[in-house]
C-alpha positions in Angstrom: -91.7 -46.9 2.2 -91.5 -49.9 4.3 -88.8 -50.0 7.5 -87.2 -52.7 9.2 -87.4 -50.5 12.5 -84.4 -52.5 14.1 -82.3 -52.2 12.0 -82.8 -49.0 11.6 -82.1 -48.2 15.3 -78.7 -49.8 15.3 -77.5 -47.8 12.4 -78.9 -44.7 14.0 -77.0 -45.7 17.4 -74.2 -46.5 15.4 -74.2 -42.8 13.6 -74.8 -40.8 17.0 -71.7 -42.4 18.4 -69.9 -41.5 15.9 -70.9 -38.2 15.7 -70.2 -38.0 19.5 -66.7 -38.9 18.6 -66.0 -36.3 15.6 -67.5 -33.2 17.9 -64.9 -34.1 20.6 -61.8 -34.3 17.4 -63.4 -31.2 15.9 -63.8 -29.2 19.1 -59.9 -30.3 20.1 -58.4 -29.2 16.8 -57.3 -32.0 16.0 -59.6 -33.1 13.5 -58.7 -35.8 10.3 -60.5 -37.3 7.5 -60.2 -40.5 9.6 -62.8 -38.9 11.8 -65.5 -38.7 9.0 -68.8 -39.4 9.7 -70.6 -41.9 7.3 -74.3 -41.4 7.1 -76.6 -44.0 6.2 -79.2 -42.1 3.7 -82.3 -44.3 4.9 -81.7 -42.7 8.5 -80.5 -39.2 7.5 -83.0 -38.2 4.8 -86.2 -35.9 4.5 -88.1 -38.7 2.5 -87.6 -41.1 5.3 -88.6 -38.7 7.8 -91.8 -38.0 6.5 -92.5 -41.7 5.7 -92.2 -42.5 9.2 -94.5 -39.7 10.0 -97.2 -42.0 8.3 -96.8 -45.0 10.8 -99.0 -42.5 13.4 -98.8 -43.2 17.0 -95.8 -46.0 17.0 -93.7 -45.1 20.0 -90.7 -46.4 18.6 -91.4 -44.8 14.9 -91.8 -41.5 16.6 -88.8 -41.8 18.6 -87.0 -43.2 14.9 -88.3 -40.4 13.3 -87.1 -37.5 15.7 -83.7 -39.0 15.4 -83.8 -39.3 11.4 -84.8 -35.6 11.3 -81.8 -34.7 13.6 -79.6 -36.9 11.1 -81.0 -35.1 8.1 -80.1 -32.0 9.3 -76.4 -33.1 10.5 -76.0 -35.0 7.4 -76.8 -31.6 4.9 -74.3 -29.0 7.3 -71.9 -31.7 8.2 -69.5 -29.8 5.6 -70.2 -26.9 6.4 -69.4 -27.4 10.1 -66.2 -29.5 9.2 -65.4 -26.1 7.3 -66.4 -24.1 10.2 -63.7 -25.7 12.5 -61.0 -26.1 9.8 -61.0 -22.5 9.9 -60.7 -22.3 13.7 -57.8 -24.7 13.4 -55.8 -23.1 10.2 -52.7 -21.4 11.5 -52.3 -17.9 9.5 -48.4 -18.1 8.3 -48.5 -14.9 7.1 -49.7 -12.4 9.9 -48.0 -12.6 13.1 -48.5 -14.1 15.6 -48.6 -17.4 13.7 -51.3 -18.7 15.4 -54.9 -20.3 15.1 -58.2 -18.8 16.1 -58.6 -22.3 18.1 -55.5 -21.4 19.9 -56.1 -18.0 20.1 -59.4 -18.1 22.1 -57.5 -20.4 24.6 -54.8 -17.8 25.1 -57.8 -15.9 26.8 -57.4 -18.1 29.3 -54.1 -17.3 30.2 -51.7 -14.6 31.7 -53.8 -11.0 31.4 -51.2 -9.5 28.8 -51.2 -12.6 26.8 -55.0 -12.5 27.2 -54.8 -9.1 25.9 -53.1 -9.7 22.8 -55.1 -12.4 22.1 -58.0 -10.8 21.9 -56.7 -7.8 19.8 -55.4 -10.9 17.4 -58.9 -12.7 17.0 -60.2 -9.2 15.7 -57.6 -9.6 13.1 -57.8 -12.6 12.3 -60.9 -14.2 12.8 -62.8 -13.1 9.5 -62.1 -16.3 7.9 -63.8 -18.5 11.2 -66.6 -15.8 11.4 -67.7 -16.2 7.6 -67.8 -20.0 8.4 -69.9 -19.7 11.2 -72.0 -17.5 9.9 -72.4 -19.8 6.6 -73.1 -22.9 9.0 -75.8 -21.3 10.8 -77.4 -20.1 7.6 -77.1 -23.9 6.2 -78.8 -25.1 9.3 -81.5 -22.9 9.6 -82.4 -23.4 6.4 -82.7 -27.2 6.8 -84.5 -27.0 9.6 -87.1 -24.6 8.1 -87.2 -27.1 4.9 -87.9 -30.5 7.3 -90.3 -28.4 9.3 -88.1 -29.2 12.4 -89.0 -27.6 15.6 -87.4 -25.1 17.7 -85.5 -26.1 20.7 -86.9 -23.5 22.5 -90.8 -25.0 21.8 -89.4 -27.8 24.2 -88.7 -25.6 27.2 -91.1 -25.0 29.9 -89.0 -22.0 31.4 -86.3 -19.6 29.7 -83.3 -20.3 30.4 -81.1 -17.5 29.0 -84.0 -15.4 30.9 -83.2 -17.5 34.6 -79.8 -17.3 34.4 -78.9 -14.3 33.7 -82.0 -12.2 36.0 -81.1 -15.3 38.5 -77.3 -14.7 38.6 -77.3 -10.5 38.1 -76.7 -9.5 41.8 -73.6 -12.4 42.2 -71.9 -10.7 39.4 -72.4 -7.5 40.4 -70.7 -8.5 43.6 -67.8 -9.8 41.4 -66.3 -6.6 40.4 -65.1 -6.7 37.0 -65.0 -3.3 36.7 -61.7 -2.7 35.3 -62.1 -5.9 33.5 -62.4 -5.7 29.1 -64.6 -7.8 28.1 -61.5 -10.5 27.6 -60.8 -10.4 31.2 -64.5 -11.2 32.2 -63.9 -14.4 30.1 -60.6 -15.5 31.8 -62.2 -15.1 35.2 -64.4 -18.2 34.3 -61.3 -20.4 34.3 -60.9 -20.3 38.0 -57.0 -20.2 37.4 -57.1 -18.9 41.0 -58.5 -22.4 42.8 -55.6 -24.2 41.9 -54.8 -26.1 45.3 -55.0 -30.5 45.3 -55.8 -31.0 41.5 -53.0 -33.1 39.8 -50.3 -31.4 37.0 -52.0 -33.0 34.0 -55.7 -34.0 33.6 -55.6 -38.1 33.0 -58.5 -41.5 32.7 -57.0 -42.7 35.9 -57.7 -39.5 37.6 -61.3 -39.5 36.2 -61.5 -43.4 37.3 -60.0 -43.0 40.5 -62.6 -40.0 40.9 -65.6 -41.4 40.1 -65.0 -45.5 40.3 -65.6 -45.9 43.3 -69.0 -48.6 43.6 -71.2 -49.6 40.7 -71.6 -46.3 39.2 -69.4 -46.7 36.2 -69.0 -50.4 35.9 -69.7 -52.3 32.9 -70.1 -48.4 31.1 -67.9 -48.2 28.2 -66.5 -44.3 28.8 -65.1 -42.4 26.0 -62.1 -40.7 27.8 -60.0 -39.6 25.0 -59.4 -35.7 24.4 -59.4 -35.0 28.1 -58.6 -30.9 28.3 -55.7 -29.5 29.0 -55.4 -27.8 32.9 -55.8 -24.4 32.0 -58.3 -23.7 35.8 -60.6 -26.0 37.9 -63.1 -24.9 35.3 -60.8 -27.5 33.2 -61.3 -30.3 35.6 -65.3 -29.6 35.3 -65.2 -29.3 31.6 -63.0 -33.3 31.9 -65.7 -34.3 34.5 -68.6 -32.8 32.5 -67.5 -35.0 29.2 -66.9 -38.4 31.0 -70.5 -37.5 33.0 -72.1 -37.0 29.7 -70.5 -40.2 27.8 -71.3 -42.6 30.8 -75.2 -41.5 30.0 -75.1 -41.8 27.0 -73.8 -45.5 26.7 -75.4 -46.6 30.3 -78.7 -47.9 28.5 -80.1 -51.5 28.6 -78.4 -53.1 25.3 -81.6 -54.9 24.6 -84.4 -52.0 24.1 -84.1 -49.9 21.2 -81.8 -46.9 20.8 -84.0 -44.4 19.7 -86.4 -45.0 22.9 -83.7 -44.8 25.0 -81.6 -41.6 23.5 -83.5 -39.0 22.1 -81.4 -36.6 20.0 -79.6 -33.4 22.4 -80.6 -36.2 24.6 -81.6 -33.7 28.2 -80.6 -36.5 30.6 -76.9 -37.0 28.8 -76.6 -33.3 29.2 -78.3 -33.0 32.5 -75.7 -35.5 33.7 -72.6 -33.7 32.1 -73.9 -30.9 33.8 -74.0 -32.3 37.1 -70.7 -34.1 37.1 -69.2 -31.1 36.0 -70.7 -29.2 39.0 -68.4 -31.5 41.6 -65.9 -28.9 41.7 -68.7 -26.9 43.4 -69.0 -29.0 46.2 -66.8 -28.2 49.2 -66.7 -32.0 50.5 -65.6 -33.2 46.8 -62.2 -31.1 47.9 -62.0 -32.7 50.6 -62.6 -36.1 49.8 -61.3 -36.1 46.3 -58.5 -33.5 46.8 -57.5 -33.9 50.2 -58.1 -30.3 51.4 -59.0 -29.6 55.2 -62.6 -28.3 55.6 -61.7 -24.6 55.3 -59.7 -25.3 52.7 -62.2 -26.8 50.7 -65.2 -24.4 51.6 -62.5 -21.6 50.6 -61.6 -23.6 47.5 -65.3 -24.1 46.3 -66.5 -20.2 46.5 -63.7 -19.2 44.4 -65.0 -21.8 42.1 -68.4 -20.6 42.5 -67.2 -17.3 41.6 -66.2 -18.2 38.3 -69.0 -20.5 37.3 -71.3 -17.4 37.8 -69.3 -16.2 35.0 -69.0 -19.4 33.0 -72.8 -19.6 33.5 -73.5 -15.9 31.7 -71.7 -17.0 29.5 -73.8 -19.6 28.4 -76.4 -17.9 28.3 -74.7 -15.6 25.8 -74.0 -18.3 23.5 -77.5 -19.5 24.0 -79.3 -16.3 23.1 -76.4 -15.4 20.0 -76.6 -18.4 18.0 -79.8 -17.7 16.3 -78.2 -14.2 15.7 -75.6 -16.2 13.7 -78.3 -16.5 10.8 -79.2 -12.8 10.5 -76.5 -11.4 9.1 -78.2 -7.6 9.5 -78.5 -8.1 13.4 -76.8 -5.9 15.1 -78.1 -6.7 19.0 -74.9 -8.7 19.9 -72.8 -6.4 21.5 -75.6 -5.5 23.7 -75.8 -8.9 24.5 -72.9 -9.7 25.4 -72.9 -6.6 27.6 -75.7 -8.0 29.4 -74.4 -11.0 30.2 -70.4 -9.7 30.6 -70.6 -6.4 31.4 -68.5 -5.3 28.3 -69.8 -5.4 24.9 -67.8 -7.7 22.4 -67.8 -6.6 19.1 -70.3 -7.5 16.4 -67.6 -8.6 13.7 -66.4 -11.3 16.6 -69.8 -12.8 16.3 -68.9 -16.8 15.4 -65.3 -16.6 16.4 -65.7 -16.0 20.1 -66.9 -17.7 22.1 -67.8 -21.1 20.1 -71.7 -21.1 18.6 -73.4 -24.1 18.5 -76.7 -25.0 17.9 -77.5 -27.0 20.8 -76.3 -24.2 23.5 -79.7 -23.7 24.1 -80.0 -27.2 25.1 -77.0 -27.4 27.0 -77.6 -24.1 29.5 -80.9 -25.7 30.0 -79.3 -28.7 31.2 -77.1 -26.8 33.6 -79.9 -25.1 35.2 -81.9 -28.3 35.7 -79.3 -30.6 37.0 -79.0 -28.0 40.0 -82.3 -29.8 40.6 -81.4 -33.0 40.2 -77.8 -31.6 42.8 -80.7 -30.7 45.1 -83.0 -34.2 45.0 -79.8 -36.3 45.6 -78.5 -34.1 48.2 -82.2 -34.1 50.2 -81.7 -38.1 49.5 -78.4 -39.0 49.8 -76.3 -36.3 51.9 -73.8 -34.1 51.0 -71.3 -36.9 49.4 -74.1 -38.5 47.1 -71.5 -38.9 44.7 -69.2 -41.4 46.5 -73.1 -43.1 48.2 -73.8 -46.5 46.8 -77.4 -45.7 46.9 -77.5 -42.9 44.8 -75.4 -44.6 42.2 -78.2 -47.0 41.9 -80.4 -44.4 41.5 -78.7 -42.3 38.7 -78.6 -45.3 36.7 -81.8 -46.4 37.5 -83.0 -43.6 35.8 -80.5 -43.5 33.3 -82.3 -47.1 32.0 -85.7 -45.3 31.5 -86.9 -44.8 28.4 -87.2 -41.1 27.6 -90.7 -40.7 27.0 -90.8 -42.0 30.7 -88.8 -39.8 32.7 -89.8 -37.4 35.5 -90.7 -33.9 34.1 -88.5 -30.9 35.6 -90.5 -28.5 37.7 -89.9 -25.1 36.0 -90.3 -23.3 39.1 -87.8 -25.4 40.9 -84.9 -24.1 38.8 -84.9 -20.8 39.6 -85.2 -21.7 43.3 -82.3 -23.8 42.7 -79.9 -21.5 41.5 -80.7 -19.4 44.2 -80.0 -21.5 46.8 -76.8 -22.8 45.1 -75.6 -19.2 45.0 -76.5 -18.3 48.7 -74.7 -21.6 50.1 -71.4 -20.9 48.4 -71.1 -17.4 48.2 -73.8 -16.5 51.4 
């Protein structure tokens, strides 16, 4: 088989945008055959992925190759996850209350009694979503095991379900959740409670005015559509986490290939959601963002902190219980979700709540490391790195490396990391 390697790259560039698109649509509920992806077969097929295995120790083959297996596999469940979030998003007209599983799961996040019967309601209701999940999982698996596609968690040089949850045990603890069911533990994560200086409705100006200040997201094309709802300050994260992520994803020299650039789950693009997301966390981001006096803001950021640790367990849940997804006879996720929570959610909930995916893994990895990468342009640039000049130019410096040349992550620096992240916001 022979390969015109460019071209090749810009339909693969071309695919992964698009599939950056649909998982934003599909995620919001609002998801239409308009947003279907349309999958060239000589980049999303096992033949072509082992043919490109032949061309040996060609960077650029490799790096085609790894992104043509990812392809394959989203190209052969891309149904099946379409079918997976239909069902999330159909409202059931005949059992009250009349509404989604999709809406459901964000009535968690509201007033405790609604939160309450919300819960009861996904119990109900959420065979349909659970079946779905369970059948995408299975379809995945399977197509990974057919391509001979690696584990993610081969990649990793620490665990990170295993650091965040033995690194965050004593904080939550301190929490007191006692009296919480396991639905309450999950609405705590919203930081509904930190609600002072953040505007009524979540916006692209806010975002802009936020973080346009310098050269740090000139000349990026951001994707800023589907911007969340204000449901906590977690919200504002989650809206700063997704134009974080999208501004690495695009900021890459036009002129060098794709595949060298972007590597599938691509760790830097969610490294750098990660750490825009964490702004909230930061007490002088409150007071220069959101015009809060330095108590204020110090006050403002440990209530924050409080509910990441929560928000962080919780990754690590849905790290650790997607693989169960694909062993239907498993029965170890209600004591996993008692380790991370403190209350065990039910077994027959597995799929519905929260959302599985199969790059969690991926993405709590990225949340522990870009406590790091917090840490390096802290040491480097002071407290308010994000509004420095200087450290603009270095985060896209390094966001125009190619991946294969990027500085590795120190796996004992993560731990240390979250440690010290805990200890100077909650002492």
């Amino acid at each position: 088989m022979i390969f015109d390697l460019v071209r090749l790259d810009q339909r693969i560039a071309a695919m992964a945008v698009a599939l950056r698109k649909r998982r934003r649509t599909l995620f919001a509920g609002r998801y239409s055959d308009d947003d279907q992806v349309t999958f060239a077969r000589d980049a999303s097929t096992r033949a072509s992925f082992e043919a490109l295995g032949d061309l040996g120790s060609d960077p650029v083959a490799r790096a085609t190759r790894a992104w043509v297996g990812h392809l394959t596999i989203e190209r052969v469940t891309s149904d099946d996850l379409v079918a997976l979030e239909a069902a999330r998003a159909e409202v059931d007209t005949e059992v009250e209350p009349h509404r989604s599983i999709h809406d459901l799961v964000r009535a968690l996040f509201g007033p405790e009694r609604e939160a309450r019967a919300a819960a009861a309601a996904i119990r109900d209701k959420g065979a349909a979503t659970v079946d779905a999940a369970r059948r995408f999982a299975e379809r995945r698996a399977e197509a990974e095991r057919l391509l001979g596609a690696k584990p993610s968690a081969s990649e990793d040089s620490f665990d990170p379900v295993e650091v965040a949850l033995d690194g965050t045990d004593a904080a939550f603890a301190s929490l007191d959740l006692s009296s919480k069911t396991w639905a309450g533990v999950v609405r705590r994560s919203v930081a509904s409670d930190a609600g002072e200086g953040w505007p009524a409705k979540i916006t692209a100006r806010w975002i802009t005015d936020t973080l346009g200040r310098g050269e740090l997201l000139r000349g990026v094309p951001l994707d800023v559509t589907s911007l969340p709802e204000p449901l906590g300050a977690a919200s504002f994260a989650r809206a700063l986490a997704d134009v974080g992520g999208s501004w690495a994803f695009y900021d890459r020299p036009a002129q060098s290939p794709f595949c060298v650039m972007r590597t599938p789950n691509d760790d830097l693009v969610l490294r750098r959601a990660a750490l825009f997301g964490s702004l909230i966390l930061e007490p002088v981001f409150h007071e220069r963002k959101l015009g809060l006096g330095r108590d204020r803001a110090r006050h403002q950021a440990a209530t924050i902190a409080r509910a990441a640790i929560v928000w962080l367990r919780l990754a690590a849940m849905r790290a650790a219980a997607w693989p169960l997804l694909a062993k239907p006879l498993d029965g170890t996720f209600p004591d996993l979700s008692e380790r991370a929570l403190g209350r065990p959610i039910p077994r027959a909930l597995l799929g519905a709540v929260p959302r599985l995916m199969p790059d969690a893994r991926a993405e709590l990895r990225a949340m522990l490391a870009a406590l790091v990468d917090r840490d390096v342009l802290r040491e480097q640039f002071d407290d308010d790195w994000f509004d420095n000049p200087r450290a603009h130019e270095a985060l896209r410096h390094e966001n125009h490396l190619p991946a294969e040349s990027r500085p590795a992550l120190p796996a004992e620096a993560v731990p240390r990391a979250l440690a010290g992240r805990i200890r100077d916001l909650l002492g």
